[in-house]
C-alpha positions in Angstrom: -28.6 5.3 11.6 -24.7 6.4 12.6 -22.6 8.7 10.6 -21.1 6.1 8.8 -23.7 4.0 7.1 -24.8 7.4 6.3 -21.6 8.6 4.7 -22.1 5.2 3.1 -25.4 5.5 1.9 -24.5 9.0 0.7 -22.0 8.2 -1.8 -22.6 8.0 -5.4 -23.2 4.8 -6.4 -19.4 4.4 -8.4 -17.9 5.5 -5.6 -19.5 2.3 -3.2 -18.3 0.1 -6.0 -14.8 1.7 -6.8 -14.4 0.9 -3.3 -15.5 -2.2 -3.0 -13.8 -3.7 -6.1 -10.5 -2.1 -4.4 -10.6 -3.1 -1.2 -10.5 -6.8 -2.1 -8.2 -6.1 -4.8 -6.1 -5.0 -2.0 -6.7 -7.4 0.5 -6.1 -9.9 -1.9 -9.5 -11.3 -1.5 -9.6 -10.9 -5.9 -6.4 -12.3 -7.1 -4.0 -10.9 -10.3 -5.3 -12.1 -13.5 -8.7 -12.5 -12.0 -12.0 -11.4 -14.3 -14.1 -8.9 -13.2 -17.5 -9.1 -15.3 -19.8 -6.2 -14.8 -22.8 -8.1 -14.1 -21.5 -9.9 -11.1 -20.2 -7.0 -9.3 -23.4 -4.9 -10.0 -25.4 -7.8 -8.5 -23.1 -7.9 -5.6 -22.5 -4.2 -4.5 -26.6 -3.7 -5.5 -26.1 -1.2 -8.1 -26.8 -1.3 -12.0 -24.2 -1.5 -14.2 -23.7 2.2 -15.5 -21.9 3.0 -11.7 -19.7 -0.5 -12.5 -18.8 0.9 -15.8 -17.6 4.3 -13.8 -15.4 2.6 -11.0 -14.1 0.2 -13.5 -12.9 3.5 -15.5 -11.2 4.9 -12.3 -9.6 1.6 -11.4 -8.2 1.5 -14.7 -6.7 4.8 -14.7 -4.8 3.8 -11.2 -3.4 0.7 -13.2 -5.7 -1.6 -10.7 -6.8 -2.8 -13.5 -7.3 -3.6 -16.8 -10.6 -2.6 -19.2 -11.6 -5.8 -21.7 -14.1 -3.8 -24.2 -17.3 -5.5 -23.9 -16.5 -8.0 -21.3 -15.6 -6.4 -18.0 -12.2 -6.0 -16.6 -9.0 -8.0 -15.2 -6.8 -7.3 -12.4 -3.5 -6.3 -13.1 -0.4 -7.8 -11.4 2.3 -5.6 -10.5 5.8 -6.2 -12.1 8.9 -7.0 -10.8 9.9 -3.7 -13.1 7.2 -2.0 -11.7 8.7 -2.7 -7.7 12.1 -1.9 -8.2 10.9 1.3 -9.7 8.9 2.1 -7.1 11.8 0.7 -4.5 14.6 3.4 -6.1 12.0 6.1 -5.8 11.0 5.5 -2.3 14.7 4.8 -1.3 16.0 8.5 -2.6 13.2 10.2 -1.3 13.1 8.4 2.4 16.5 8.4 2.8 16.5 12.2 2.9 14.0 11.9 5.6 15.6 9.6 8.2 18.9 11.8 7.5 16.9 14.4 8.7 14.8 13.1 11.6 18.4 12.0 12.9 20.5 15.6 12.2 17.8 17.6 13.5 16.5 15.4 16.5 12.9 15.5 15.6 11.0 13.3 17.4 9.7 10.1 16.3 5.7 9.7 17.0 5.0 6.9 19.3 2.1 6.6 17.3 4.4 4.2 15.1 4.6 1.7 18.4 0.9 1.2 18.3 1.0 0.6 15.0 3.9 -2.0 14.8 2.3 -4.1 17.6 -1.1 -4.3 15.4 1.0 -5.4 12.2 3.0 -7.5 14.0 -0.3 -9.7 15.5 -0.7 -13.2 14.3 -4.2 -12.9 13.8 -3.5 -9.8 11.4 -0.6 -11.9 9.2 -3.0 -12.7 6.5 -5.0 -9.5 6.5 -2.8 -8.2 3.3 -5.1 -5.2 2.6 -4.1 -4.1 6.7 -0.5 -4.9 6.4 -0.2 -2.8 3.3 -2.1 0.1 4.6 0.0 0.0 7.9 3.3 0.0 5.9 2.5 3.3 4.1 1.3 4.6 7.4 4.6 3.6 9.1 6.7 5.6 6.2 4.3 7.9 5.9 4.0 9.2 9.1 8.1 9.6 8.8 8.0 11.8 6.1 5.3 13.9 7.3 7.3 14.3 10.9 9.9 16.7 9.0 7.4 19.2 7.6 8.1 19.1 4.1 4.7 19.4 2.6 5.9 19.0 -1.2 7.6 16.0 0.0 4.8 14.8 2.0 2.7 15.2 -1.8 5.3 13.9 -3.8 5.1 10.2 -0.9 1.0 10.4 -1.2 1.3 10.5 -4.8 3.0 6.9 -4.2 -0.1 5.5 -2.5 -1.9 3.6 -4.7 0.7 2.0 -6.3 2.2 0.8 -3.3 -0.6 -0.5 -2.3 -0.8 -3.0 -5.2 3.2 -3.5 -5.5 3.1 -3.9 -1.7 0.2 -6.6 -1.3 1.2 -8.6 -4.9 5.2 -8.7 -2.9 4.1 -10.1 0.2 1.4 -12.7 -1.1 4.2 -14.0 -2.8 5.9 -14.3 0.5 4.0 -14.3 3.3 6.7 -15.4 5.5 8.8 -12.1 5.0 6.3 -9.7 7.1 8.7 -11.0 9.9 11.2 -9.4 8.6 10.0 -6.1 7.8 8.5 -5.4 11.5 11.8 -6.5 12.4 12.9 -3.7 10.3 10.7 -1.3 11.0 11.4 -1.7 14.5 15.2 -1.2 14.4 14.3 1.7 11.7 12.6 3.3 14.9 15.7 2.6 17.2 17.8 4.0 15.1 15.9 7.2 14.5 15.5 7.7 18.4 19.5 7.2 19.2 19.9 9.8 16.2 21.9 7.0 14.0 21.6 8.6 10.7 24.1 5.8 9.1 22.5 3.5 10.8 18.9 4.5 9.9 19.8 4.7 6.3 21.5 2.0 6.1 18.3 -0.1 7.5 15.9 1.7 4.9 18.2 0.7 1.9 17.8 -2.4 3.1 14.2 -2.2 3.6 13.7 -0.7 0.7 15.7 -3.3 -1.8 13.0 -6.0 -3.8 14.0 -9.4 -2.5 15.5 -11.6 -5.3 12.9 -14.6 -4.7 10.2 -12.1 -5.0 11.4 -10.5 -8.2 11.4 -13.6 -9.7 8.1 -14.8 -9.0 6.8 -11.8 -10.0 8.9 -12.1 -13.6 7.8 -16.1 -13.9 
């Protein structure tokens, strides 16, 4: 047996489910609005439904979802509220950060070129559980690059919640991820001719809810 179906096998039983359950929350594999019922997903993940009952509580208290007493659970959908909260966080707090990539000429990780050429494959446009991830690796590897470590915990603190405001955003428009790797990309250029306008200018763009997503997401 390798190391990871061990560490697999080794985790509590909740745990396997919790992520399950969020992983195809995520990937969009179990839409908003979509019922959960305990039964089904302890036949599924192989577990009884005690350990269901367990990762349906921790889901619910990271707003994945939402507890039906005596019935199961539904996912949540995030809200256009809910985005351009998260948007005019994110924007204050990055904004710092390319300032001061830029002003103090700290380098940019190439490790963010590898990464845009994986998000930016065809064959990973409909994997919205990989894009999602990627685009909080991409911002997060930014923010750890200028050693602020109570900033760094204040932008992990974001994580789950972009994850479902992020994936809910681009389901509803697929056909933006262009766009954002375009972004992303001339975020990077900017960053390495030490723009700081110019790299601030990008993320407030990047970083502004689209009006056709907001109001799908309010219909």
């Amino acid at each position: 047996m390798d190391d990871l179906a061990g560490k697999t096998k080794a985790q509590p039983a909740w745990q396997r489910v919790y992520a399950y359950v969020r992983a195809r929350i995520v990937s969009g594999a179990i839409a908003p609005g979509s019922f959960l019922e305990e039964e089904a997903v302890s036949a599924e993940v192989g577990v009884s439904r005690t350990p269901v009952r367990e990762a349906f509580q921790r889901l619910h208290a990271e707003q994945f979802i939402d507890r039906l007493p005596r019935r199961g659970a539904m996912v949540r959908a995030a809200t256009a509220e809910e985005l351009i909260q998260l948007y005019e966080t994110r924007r204050v707090l990055e904004s710092f950060v390319v300032r001061r990539i830029a002003e103090a000429g700290i380098a940019v990780p190439t490790s963010l070129d590898t990464l845009l050429a994986r998000l930016s494959s065809p064959r990973r446009a409909t994997d919205l559980g990989f894009q999602a991830e990627g685009d909080f690796t991409f911002h997060r590897t930014l923010v750890a690059s200028i050693g602020n470590a109570v900033m760094l915990g204040v932008f992990d603190g974001l994580h789950l919640r972009q994850l479902r405001v992020a994936t809910r955003a681009v389901a509803l428009n697929p056909g933006r991820l262009q766009l954002i790797h375009a972004q992303h990309a001339a975020l990077l250029d900017a960053l390495r001719r030490r723009d700081g306008p110019a790299a601030v200018a990008i993320l407030d763009e990047h970083l502004r809810p689209a009006p056709e997503i907001l109001s799908l997401m309010q219909s």
